[in-house]
C-alpha positions as MATLAB code, in Angstrom:
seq = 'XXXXXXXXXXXXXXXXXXXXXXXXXXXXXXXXXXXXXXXXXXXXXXXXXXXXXXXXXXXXXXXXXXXXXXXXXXXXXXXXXXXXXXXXXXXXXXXXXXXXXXXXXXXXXXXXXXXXXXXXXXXXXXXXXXXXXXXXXXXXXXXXXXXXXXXXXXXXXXXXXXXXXXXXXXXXXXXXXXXXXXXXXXXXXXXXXXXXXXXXXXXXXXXXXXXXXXXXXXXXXXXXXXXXXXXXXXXXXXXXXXXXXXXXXXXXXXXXXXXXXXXXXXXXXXXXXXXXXXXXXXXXXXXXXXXXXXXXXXXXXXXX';
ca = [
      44.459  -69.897 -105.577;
      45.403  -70.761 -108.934;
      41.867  -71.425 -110.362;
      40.548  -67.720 -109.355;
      42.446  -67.115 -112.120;
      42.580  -67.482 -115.812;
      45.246  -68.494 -117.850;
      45.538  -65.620 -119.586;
      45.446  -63.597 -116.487;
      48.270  -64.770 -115.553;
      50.183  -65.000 -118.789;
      49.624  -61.376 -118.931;
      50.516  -60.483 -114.862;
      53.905  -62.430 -115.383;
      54.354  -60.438 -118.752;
      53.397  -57.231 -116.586;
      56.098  -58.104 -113.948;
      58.597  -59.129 -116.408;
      58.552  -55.742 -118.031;
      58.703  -53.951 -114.429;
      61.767  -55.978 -113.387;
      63.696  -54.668 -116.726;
      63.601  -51.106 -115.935;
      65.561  -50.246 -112.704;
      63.870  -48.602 -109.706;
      60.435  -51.014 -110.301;
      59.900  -54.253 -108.682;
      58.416  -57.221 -110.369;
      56.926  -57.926 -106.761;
      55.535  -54.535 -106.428;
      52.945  -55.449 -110.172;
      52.766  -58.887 -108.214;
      51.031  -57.413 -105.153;
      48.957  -54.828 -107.605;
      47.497  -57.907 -109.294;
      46.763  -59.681 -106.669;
      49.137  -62.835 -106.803;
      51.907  -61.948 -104.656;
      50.636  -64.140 -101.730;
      50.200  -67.202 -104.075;
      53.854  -66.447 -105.878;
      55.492  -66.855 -102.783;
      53.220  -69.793 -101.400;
      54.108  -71.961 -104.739;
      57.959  -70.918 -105.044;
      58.210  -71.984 -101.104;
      56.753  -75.223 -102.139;
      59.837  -76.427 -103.341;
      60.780  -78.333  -99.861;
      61.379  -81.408  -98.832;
      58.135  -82.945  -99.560;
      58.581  -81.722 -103.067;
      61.796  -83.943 -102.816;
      59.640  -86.946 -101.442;
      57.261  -86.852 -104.474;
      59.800  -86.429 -107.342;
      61.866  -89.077 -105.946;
      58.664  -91.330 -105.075;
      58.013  -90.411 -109.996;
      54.742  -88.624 -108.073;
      54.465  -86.561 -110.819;
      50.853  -85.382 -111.010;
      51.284  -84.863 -106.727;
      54.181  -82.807 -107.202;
      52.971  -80.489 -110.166;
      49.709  -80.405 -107.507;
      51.979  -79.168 -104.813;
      54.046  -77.002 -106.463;
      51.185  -75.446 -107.877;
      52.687  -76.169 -111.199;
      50.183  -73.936 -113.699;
      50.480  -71.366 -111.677;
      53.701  -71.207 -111.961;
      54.057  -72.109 -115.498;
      51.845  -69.529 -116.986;
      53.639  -66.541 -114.503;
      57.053  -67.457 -115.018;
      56.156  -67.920 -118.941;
      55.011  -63.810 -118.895;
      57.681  -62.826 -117.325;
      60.149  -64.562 -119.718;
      58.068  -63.787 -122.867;
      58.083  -59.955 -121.448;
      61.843  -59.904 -120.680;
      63.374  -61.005 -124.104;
      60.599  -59.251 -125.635;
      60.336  -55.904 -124.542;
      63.926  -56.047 -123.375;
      64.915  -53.296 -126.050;
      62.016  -51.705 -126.408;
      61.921  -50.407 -122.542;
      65.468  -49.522 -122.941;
      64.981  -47.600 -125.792;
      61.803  -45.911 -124.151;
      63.881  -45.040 -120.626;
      66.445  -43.076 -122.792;
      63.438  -41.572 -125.367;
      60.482  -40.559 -122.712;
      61.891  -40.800 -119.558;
      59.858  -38.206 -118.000;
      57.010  -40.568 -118.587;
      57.950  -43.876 -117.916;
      59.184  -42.878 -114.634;
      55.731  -40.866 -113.995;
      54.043  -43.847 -115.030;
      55.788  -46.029 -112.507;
      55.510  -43.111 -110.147;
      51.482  -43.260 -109.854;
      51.928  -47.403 -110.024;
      53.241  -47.533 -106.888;
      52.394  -44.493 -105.020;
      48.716  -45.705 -105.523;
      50.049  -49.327 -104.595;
      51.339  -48.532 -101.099;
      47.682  -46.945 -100.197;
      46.165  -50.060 -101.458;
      48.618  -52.186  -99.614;
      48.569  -50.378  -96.559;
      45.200  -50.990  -95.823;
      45.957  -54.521  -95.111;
      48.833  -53.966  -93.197;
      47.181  -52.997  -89.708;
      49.168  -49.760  -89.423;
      47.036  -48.806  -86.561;
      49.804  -50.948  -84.415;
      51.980  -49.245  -83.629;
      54.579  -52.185  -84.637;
      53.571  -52.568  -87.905;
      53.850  -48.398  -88.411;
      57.478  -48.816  -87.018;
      58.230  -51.534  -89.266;
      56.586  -49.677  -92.665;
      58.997  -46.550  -91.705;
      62.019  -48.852  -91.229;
      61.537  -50.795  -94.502;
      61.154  -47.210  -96.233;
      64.373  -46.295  -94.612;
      65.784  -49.110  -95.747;
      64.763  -48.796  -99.434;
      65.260  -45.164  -99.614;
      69.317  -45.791  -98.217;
      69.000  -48.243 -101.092;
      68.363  -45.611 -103.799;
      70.863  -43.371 -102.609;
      73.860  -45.735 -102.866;
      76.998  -45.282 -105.420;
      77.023  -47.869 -108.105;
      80.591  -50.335 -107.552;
      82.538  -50.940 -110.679;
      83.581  -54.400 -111.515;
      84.808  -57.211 -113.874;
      82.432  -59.388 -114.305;
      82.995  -63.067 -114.000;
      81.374  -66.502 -114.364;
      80.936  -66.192 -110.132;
      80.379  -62.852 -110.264;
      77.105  -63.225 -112.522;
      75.429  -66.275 -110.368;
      76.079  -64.160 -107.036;
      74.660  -61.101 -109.023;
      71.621  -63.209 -110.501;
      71.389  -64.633 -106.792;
      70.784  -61.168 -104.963;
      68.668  -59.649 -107.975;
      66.317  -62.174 -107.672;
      65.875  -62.043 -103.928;
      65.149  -57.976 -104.607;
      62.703  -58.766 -107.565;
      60.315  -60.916 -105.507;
      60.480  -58.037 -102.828;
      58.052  -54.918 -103.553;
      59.727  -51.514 -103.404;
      63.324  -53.111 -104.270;
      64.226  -53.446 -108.087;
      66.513  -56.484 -108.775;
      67.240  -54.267 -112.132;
      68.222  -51.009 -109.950;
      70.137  -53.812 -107.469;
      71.888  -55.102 -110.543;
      72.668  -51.506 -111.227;
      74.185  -50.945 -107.974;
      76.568  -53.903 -108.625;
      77.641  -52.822 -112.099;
      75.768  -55.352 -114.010;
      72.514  -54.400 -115.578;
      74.139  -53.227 -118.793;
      76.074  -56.896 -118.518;
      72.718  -58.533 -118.656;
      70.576  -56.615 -120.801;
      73.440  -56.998 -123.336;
      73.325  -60.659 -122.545;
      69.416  -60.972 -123.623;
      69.654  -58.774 -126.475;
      72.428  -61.093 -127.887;
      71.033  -63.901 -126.689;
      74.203  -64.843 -124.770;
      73.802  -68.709 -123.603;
      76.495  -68.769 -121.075;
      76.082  -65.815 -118.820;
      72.382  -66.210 -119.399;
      72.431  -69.778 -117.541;
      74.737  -68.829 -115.158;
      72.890  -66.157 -114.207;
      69.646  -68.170 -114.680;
      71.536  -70.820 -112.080;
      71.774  -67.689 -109.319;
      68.375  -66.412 -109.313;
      67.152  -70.109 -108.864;
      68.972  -70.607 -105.824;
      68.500  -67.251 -104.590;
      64.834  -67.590 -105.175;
      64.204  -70.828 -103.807;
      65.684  -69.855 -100.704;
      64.652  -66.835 -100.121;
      61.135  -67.266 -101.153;
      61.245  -70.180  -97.898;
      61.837  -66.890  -95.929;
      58.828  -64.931  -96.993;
      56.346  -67.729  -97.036;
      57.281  -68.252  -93.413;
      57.077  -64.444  -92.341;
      53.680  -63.826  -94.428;
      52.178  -67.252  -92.599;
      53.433  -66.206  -89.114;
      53.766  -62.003  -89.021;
      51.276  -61.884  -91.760;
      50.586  -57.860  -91.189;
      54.082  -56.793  -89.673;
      55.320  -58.698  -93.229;
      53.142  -56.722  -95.394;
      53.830  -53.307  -93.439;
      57.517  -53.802  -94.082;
      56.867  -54.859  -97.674;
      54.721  -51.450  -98.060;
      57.489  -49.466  -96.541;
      59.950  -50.608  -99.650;
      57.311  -49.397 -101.915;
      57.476  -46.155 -100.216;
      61.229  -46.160  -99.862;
      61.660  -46.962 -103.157;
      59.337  -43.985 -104.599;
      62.942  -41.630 -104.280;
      64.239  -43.844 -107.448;
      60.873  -43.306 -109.820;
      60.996  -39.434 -109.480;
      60.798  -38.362 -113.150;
      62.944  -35.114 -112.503;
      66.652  -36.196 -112.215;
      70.346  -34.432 -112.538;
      73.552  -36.256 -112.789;
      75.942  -34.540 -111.083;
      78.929  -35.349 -109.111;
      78.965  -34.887 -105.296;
      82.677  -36.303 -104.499;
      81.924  -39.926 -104.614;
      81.361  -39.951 -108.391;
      78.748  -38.962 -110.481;
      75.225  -40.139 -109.123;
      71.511  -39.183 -109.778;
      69.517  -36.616 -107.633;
      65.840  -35.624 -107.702;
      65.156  -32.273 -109.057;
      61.485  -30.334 -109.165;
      60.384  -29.211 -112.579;
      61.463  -25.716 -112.380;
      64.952  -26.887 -111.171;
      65.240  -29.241 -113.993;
      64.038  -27.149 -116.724;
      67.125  -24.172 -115.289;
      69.931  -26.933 -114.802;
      68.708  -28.806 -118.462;
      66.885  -26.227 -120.290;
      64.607  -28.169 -121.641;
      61.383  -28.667 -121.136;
      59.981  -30.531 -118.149;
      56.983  -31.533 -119.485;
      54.959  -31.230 -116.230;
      51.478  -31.145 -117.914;
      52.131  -34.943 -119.698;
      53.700  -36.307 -116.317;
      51.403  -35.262 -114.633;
      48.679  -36.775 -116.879;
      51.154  -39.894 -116.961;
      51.003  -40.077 -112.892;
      47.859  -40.052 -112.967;
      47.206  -42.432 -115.494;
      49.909  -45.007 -113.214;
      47.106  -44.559 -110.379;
      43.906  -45.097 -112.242;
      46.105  -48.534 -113.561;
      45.854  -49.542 -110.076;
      42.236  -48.808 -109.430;
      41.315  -50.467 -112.431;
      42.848  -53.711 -111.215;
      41.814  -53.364 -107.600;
      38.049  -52.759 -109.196;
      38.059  -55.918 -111.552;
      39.701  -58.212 -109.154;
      36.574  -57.369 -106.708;
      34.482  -57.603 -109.118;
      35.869  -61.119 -110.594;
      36.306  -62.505 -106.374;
      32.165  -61.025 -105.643;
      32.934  -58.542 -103.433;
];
């Protein structure tokens, strides 16, 4: 639990998810799982229940900071926060610079996550193989849907912060790429680079009560389908692999203009430009040996 872990640790996992959920196709969930804290994330968020009511009400404020799992908490959310309105611009500015390579980066972090997830997901059952290829189904229909236009209102942003959130804690399923979907990622990012206070605590409002209901969810199906959970969860990762393909082209294929997946030689004849196959490449692999590296110091840090 909590004190496997240092506080710096997990400072630096939240600031690692934080960054993830900023750039849309990569889950803040998915770096949660990598480093190990995904189980405990949704443990401490489902704390919030009634007896969490019983304590605050009963000034129990040591017992409920105990059952929340308070530092946990704390320290993750803090990183993620700190890594948002931080490195808000900076990923921004590197998704439009070196796209090639941030995508190939996030490429190799999660192809290398669903073989490290998967072998905790019993896929020898058949039922847990079946539910892995319908959760990839399900985020790969995901990736391939037209983003809406709208006006966004007051409403609008708490229902939008409310479903993001819900897709951030889920591996495989951006919350950024959902926000996309509904026409409101440049909304927000503008939002935290100006440092707008109203939108920013309306949507703040939504993801709360998404997250605290949704997380309820989870923590039941990981306690009770523990395997079948995590097989589904690994199937989003999968799924979700179509959206971090570093090769795109925007074209338009009736329904408005939308993003498809390209290989190099395609891109380099519809672009002509370079498609630097040799550094993504290099940057894959570097995405995949960022995995190993944390799989390999958690088991050393746990003994095993």
């Amino acid at each position: 639990m909590a004190g496997s872990h240092t506080k710096a640790g997990l400072f630096v996992r939240g600031m690692a998810m934080g960054a993830a959920d900023v750039v849309p196709g990569v889950s803040g969930g998915t770096v949660a799982f990598i480093t190990g804290i995904y189980e405990e994330l949704i443990e401490s968020l489902g704390a919030a229940n009634m007896t969490a009511v019983k304590l605050l009400l009963g000034l129990r404020i040591k017992d409920l900071w105990q059952h929340l799992n308070g530092n946990f908490l704390v320290l993750v959310f803090a990183g993620i926060l700190f890594s948002i309105f931080s490195l808000a611009k900076l990923i921004s500015w590197a998704l439009i610079t070196f796209p090639h390579i941030i995508w190939a980066y996030f490429f190799g972090l999660i192809a290398a996550s669903v073989i490290y997830i998967a072998r905790h997901a019993g896929l020898r059952d058949a039922r847990n193989l079946i539910a892995l290829v319908l959760g990839a189904a399900v985020a790969f229909s995901l990736t391939q849907l037209t983003q809406v236009a709208v006006n966004p209102s007051i409403g609008f942003v708490f229902v939008a912060g409310a479903i993001a959130i819900c897709a951030m804690i889920l591996p495989g399923i951006s919350g950024s790429f959902i926000l996309v979907l509904l026409g409101m990622y440049q909304y927000i990012i503008a939002a935290v680079k100006e440092l707008n206070g109203a939108v920013l605590v309306v949507f703040a409002l939504g993801c709360i009560s998404g997250l605290l209901t949704f997380t309820h969810l989870l923590s039941w199906l990981l306690r009770r389908f523990h395997q079948l959970t995590l097989a589904v969860l690994t199937g989003f990762m999968v799924g979700s692999l179509a959206k971090v393909w570093p090769w795109k082209h925007l074209r338009d294929d009736g329904n408005g203009a939308r993003e498809f997946n390209v290989w190099p030689n395609q891109y380099e004849l519809l672009h002509q430009q370079d498609a630097q196959l040799l550094l993504v490449l290099l940057t894959l692999c570097l995405g995949i040996a960022t995995v190993y590296t944390i799989d390999r110091f958690g088991n050393v840090r746990s003994g095993s």
